[in-house]
N, C-alpha and C positions, 0 to 999 in steps of 0.2 A: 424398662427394668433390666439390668444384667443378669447376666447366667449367674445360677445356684454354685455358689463356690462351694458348698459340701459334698453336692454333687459332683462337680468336676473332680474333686479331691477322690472321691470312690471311683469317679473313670480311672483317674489315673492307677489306684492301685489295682483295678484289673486290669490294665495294660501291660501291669511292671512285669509280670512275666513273660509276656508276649513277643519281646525282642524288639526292636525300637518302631518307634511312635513319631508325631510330631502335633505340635497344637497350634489351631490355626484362629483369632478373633476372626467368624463370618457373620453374618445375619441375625448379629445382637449377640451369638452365642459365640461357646466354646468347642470348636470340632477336631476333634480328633481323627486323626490319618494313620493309616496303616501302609507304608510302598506307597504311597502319594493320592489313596484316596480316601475318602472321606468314613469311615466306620459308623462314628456316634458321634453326639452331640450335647453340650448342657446349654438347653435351648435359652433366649432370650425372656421366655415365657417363666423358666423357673423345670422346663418337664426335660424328660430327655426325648433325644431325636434317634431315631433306629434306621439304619438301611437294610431291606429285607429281601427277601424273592418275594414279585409282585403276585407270584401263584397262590400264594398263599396268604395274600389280605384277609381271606373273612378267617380265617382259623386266629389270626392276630387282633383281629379287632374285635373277636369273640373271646379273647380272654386279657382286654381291658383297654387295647390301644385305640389310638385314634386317628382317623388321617391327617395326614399331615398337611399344616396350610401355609402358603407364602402372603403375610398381611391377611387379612380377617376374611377372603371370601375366594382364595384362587386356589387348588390344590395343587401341589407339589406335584412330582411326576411319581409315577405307579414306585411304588419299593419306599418309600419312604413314610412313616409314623411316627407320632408321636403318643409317648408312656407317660399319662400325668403324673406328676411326683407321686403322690398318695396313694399309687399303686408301689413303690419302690422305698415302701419303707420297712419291709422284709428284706434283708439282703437276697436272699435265692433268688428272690424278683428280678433282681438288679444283674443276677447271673445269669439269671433267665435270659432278660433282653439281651444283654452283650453278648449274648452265645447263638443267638440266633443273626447278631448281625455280623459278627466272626464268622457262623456259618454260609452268612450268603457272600460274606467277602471273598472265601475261600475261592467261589464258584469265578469271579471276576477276573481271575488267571494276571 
């Protein structure tokens, strides 16, 4: 299944003020970079993909996220989640996510 184009379409307009961007086809999906790494994602799944501080997994996945998996049984390495769509059908949600993965980006220097 391809990434959720209406999803990607809402990455893109919270990126647009961000200053420039780049989108890259990986791993089924659509990822978005910031300075050449990776931010988010509109995953192959249909969900978005979030990069986070690994310190703070269970406060994310206590308010709906999920880990994130490479194929159906391997997990991704620590800082990475995935938001099922049906959590992102509130925009603030969607603010939500991408501010907390702005936020860990920041920390990546």
């Amino acid at each position: 299944m391809p990434y959720d184009q209406e999803l990607a379409e809402r990455l893109r307009a919270v990126l647009a003020g961000r200053g420039p961007f780049t989108e890259k086809k990986m791993f089924g999906g659509l990822c978005f970079l910031v300075g050449g790494k990776m931010v988010f994602a509109a995953s192959h799944t249909g969900d978005l993909l979030v990069r986070v501080d690994p310190a703070k997994f269970d406060e994310y996945t206590g308010r709906g996220a999920e880990e994130a998996m490479m194929g159906r049984d391997r997990p991704m390495s620590p800082g990475w989640l995935t938001v099922p769509i049906s959590r992102l059908e509130n925009e603030s949600e969607l603010l939500f996510w991408t501010g907390v993965a702005f936020d860990f980006h920041a920390t990546l220097g």
